[in-house]
N, C-alpha and C positions, 0 to 999 in steps of 0.2 A: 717266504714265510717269516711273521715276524718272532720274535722271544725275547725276553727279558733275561739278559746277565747284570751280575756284580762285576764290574771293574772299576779298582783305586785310581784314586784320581790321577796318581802320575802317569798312568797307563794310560789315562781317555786326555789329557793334555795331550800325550805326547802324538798321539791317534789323530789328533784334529789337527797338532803341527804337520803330522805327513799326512792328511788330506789336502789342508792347505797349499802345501807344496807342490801336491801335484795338483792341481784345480780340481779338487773334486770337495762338493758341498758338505755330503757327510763323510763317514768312515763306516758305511756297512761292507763297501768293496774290499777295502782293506780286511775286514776280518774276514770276509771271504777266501780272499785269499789265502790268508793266514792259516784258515781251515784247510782247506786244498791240497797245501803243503803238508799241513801236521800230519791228514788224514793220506797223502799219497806216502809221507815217510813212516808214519807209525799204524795204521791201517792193515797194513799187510801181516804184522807181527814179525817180520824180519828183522835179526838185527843189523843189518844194510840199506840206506836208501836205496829206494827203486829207481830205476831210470827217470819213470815219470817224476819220482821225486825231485832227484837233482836236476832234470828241465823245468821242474816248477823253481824253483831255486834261480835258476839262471834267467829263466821270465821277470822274477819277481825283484834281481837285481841292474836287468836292463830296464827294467821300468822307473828306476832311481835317474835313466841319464838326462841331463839337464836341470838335477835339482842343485837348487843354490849353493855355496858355498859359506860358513860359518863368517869371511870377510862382509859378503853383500846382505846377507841376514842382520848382521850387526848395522851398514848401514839405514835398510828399509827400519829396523827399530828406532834409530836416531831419526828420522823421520817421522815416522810414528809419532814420536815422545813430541817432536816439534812442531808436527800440526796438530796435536791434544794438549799443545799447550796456547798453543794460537786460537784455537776455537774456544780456550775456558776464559780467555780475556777479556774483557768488558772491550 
């Protein structure tokens, strides 16, 4: 189902850097998720994660493995920056 939220911009930046990251086009996965979690930890009205919660937790942190590193990030940007500067050059 689709819907329309508010999210500030550093929120939906930071949304489409971790799509990005993981190959994925947009970020409705990720708020899915995001829901999943909130709704399997605060859903219940307990004040304990549920089991389900903290395996959603543990899903949602081995789904991070193989994402870059702050070193290889900086250089794909330097890259970046140097073939958007090669392409503006007459």
């Amino acid at each position: 189902m689709r819907t329309t939220i508010e999210i500030d911009d550093t929120k939906l930046r930071k949304l489409r850097e971790l799509a990005a990251r993981r190959g994925e086009r947009g970020y409705s996965r990720l708020i899915d998720e995001a829901l999943e979690g909130y709704l399997a930890e605060h859903g219940s009205g307990a004040d304990h994660p549920s089991d389900e919660a903290k395996e959603a937790r543990i899903a949602r942190l081995l789904a991070l493995e193989g994402s870059i590193g702050e070193e290889e990030a900086e250089a794909w940007k330097a890259r970046i920056r140097e073939s958007r500067r090669q392409w503006r050059a007459p």
